[in-house]
C-alpha positions as protocol buffer text, in pm:
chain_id: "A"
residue {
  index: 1
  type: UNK
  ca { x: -1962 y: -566 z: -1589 }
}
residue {
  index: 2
  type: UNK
  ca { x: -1741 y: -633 z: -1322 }
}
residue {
  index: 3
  type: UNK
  ca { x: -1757 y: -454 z: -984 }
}
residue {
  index: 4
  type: UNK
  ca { x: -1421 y: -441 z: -744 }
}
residue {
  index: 5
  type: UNK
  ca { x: -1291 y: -202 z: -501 }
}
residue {
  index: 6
  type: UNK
  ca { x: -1021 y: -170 z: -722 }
}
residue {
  index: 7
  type: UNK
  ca { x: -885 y: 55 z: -974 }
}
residue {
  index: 8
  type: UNK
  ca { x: -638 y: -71 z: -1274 }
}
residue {
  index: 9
  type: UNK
  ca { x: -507 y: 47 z: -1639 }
}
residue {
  index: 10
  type: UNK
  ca { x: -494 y: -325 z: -1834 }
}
residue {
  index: 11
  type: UNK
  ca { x: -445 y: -131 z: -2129 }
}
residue {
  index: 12
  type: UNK
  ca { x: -155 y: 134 z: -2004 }
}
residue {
  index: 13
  type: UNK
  ca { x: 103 y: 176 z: -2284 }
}
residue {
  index: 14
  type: UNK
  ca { x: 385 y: 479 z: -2248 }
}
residue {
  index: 15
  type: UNK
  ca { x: 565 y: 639 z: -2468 }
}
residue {
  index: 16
  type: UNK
  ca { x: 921 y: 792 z: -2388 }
}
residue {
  index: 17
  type: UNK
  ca { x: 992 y: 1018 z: -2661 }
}
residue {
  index: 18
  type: UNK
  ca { x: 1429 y: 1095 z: -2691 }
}
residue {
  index: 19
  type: UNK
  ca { x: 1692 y: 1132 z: -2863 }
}
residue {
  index: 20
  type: UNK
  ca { x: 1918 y: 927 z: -2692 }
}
residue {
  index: 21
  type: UNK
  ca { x: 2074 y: 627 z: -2904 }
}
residue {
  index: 22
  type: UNK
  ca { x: 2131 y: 448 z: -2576 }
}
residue {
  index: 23
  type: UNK
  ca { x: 1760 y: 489 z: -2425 }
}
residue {
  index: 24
  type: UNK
  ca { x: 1576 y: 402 z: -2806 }
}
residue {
  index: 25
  type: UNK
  ca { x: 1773 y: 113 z: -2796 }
}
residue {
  index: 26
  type: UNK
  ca { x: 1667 y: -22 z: -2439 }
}
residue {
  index: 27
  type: UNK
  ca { x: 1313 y: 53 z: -2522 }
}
residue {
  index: 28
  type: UNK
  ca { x: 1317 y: -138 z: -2749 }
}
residue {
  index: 29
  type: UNK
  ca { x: 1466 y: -446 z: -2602 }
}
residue {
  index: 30
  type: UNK
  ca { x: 1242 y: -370 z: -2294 }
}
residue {
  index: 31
  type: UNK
  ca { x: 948 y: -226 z: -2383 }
}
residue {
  index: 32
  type: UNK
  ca { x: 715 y: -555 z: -2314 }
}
residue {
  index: 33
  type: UNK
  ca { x: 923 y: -580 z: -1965 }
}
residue {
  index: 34
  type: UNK
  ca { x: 871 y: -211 z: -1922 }
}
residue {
  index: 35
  type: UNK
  ca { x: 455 y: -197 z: -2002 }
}
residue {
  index: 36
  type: UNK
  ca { x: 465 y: -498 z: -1788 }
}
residue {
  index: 37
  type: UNK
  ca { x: 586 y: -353 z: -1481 }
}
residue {
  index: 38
  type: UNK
  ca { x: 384 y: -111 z: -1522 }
}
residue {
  index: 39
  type: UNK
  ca { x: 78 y: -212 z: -1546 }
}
residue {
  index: 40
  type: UNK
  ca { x: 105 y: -433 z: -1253 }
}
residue {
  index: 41
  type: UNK
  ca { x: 202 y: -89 z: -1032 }
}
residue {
  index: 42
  type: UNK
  ca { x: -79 y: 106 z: -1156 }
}
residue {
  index: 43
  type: UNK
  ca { x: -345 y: -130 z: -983 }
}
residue {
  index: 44
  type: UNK
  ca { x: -475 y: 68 z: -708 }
}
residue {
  index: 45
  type: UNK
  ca { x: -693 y: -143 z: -420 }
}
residue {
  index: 46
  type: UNK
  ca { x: -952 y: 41 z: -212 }
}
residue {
  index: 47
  type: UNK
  ca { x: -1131 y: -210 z: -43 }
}
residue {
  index: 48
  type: UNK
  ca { x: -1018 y: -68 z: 336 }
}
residue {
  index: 49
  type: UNK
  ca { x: -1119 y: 240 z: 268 }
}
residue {
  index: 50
  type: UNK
  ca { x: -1458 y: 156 z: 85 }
}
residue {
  index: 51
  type: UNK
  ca { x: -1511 y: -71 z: 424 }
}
residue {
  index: 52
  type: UNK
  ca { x: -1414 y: 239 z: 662 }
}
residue {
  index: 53
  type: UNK
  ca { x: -1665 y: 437 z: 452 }
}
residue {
  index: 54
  type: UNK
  ca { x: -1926 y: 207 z: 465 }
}
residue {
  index: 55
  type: UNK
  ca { x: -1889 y: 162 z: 869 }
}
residue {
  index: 56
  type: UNK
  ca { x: -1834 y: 579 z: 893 }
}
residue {
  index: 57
  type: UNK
  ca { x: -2212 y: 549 z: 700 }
}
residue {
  index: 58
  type: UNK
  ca { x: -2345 y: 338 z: 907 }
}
residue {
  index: 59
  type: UNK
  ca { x: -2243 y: 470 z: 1190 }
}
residue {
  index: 60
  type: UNK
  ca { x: -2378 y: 789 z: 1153 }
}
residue {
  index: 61
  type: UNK
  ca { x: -2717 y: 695 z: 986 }
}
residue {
  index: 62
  type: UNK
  ca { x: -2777 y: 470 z: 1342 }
}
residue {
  index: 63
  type: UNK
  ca { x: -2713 y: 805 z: 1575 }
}
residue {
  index: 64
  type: UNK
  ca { x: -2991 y: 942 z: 1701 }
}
residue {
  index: 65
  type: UNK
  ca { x: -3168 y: 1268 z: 1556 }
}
residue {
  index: 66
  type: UNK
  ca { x: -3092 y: 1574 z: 1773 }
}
residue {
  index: 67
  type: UNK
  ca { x: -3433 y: 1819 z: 1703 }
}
residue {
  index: 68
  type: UNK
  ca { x: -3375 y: 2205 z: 1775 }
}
residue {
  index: 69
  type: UNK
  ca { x: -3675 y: 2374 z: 1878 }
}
residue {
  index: 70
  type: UNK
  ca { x: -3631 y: 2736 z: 1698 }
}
residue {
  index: 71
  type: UNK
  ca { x: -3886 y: 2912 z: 1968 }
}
């Protein structure tokens, strides 16, 4: 397995169900192109934010401990 910061679909397929002569027939001649696209705009990257998380974290377990007497 893998590990990344990153989310993608390699598998994504659609399906664009019509009646349209015109549409059936550009599927068709574009599908591949279609998938293609995409599946390369479906990859989502979230290595920033896991590095801002990470620093939030650590920032917070290295602040000192505030006790409250209750009395």
């Amino acid at each position: 397995m893998i590990l990344s910061n990153a989310i993608s679909f390699p598998d994504l397929q659609f399906d664009a169900k019509t009646n349209s002569l015109l549409f059936n027939l550009a599927k068709w001649i574009l599908n591949s192109k279609i998938t293609q696209i995409l599946r390369e705009k479906s990859c989502f990257n979230f290595s920033d934010k896991v590095e801002k998380f990470k620093q939030d974290v650590t920032t917070k377990l290295n602040e000192p401990l505030v006790w409250r007497d209750e009395n």
